[in-house]
N, C-alpha and C positions, 0 to 999 in steps of 0.2 A: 144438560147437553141440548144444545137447540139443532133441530132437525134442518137440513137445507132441501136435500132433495133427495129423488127416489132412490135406494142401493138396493142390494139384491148378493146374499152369500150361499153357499151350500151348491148341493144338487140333487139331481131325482133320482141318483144310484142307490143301490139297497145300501141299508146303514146310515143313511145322512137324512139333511134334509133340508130345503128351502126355504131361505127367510127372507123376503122382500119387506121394507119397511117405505112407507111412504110419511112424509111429516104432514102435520096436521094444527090446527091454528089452537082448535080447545075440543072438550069433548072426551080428553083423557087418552089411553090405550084402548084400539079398539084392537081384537087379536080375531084374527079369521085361519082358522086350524083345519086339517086336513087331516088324519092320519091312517096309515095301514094299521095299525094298531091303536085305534084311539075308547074303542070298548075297555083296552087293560092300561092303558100309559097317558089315554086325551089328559087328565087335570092334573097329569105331572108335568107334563109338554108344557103348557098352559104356565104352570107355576113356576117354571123355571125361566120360560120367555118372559114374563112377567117379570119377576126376581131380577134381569141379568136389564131389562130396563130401569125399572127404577135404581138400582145400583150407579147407571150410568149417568140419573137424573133426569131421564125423556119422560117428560109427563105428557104428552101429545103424542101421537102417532096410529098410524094407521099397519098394523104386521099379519101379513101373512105367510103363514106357514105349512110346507107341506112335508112331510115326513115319512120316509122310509122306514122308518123302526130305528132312528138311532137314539144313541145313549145321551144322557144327564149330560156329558162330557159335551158333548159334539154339538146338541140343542144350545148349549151358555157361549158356546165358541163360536157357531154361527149365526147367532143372533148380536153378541157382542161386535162379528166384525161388520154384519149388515148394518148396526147400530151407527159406529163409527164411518163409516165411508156415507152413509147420509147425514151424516152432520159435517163432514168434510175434513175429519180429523184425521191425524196422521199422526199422532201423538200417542199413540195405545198403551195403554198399562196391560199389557200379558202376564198374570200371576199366577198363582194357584189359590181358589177359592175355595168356597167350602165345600 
């Protein structure tokens, strides 16, 4: 998935969380993480933003994330839809993963 420009999903109410992604030419995933909880869930956060790019094929990007304390669920759904609106797609595969 080739990135176009900036998106931005989520928000800063408790339980969710914000993922702006910006594209980026080389240099891989750079992931800039925030969290209310990141002493007990940071490199689950991480692993999951992670996981739900490469899934999608963005090998470049620039993601930042701020996070309220939300779940596995809510981190792969906000990043999948910031993912997709900076690439400009409108084509979503909505499934159930793993």
């Amino acid at each position: 998935m080739e990135l176009k420009k900036t998106a931005v999903a989520g928000t800063m109410e408790s339980s969710d969380i914000m993922v702006t992604v910006e594209p980026r030419e080389h240099g891989g995933i750079v992931l800039e993480l925030t969290s209310s909880v990141m002493k007990q869930y940071g490199r689950r956060i991480e692993q999951v933003i992670r996981e739900t790019a490469a899934e999608l094929g963005v090998e470049h990007a620039l993601i930042r994330a701020v996070d309220k304390g939300a779940l596995d669920c809510t981190v792969r759904a906000r990043a999948a839809a910031a993912l997709f609106r900076a690439a400009g797609q409108e084509n979503h595969i909505w499934e159930v993963g793993k």
